[in-house]
C-alpha positions in Angstrom: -4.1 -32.5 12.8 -3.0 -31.6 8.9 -6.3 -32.3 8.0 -7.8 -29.4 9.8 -4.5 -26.9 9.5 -5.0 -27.7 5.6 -8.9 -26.9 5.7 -7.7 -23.9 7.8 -5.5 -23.1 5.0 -8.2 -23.5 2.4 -10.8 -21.5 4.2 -8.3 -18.7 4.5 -7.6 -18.9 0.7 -11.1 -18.8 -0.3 -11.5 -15.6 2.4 -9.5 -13.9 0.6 -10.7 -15.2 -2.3 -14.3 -13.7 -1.8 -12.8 -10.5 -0.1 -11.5 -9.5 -3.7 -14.8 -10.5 -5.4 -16.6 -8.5 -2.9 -14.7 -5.7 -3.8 -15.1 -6.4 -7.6 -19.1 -6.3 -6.9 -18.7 -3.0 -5.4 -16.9 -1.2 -8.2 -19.4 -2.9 -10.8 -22.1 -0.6 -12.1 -25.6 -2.1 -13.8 -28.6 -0.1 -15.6 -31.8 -0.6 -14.9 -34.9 0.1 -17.2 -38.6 0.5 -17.6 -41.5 1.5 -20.3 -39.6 0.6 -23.1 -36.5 2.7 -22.2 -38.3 5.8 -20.6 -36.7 6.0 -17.6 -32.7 4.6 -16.7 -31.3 4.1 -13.5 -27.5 3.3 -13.0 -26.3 1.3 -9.3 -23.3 0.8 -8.0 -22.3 -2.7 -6.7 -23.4 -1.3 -3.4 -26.4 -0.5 -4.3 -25.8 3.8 -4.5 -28.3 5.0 -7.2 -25.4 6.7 -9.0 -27.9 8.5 -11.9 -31.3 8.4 -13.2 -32.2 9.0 -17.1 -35.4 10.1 -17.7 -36.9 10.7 -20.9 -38.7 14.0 -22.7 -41.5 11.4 -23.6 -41.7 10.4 -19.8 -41.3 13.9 -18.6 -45.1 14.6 -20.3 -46.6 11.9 -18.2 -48.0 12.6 -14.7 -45.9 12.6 -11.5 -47.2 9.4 -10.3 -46.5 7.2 -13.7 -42.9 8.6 -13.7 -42.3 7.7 -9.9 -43.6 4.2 -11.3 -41.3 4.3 -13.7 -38.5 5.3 -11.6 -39.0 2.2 -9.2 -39.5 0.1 -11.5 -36.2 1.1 -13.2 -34.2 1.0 -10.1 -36.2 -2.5 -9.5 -34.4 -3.5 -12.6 -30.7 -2.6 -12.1 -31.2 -4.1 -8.6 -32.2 -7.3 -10.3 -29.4 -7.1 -12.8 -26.8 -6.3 -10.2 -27.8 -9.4 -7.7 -27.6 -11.4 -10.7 -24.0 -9.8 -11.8 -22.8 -9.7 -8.5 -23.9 -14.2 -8.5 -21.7 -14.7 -11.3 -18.9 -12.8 -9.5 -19.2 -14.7 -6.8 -19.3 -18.0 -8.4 -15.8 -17.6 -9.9 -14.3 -18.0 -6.9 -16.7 -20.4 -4.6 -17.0 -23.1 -7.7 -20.7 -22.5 -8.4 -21.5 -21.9 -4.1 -24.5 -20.0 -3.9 -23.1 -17.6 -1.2 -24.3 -14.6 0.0 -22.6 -11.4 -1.5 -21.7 -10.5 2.4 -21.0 -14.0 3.2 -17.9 -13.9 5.6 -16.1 -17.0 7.4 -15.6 -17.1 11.2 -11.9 -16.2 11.3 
């Protein structure tokens, strides 16, 4: 019976363990950009588009090439934040590859 109250134990450690990198992630903001640096987007670590950045050389271009720009800029940060958010996470699960909303059964 030690042998499952210790994996118990460990399983509770590394709970907590991942509670306080999940609430690293969330205070972490990333930037995002496209064209060149036309357009920048910033996220929170829960993915709230917190600003966007758009430049006078991007303002002269039609609506529909900004919007592009704008996804693709927010496509960026997103990219940059799962990546940040991964090494976060792997700090405290030993190189895991766990989901950033993994959570244990107790």
């Amino acid at each position: 019976m030690t042998d499952f109250s210790e994996m118990l134990s460990k399983a509770r450690i590394m709970q907590e363990k991942m509670k306080e990198a999940q609430d690293r992630i969330k205070k972490m903001e990333v930037e995002g950009v496209s064209g060149g640096d036309l357009v920048r987007v910033k996220l929170s670590g829960d993915y709230e588009l917190k600003e966007i950045k758009i430049s006078e050389t991007a303002r002269k271009e039609s609506q529909e090439i900004i919007n592009d720009l704008i996804i693709a800029a927010f496509n960026n940060a997103r990219e940059n934040l799962k990546k940040k958010s991964a090494e976060e996470l792997s700090k405290f699960t030993g190189g895991l590859n766990l989901p950033t909303d993994f959570k244990l059964p107790f």
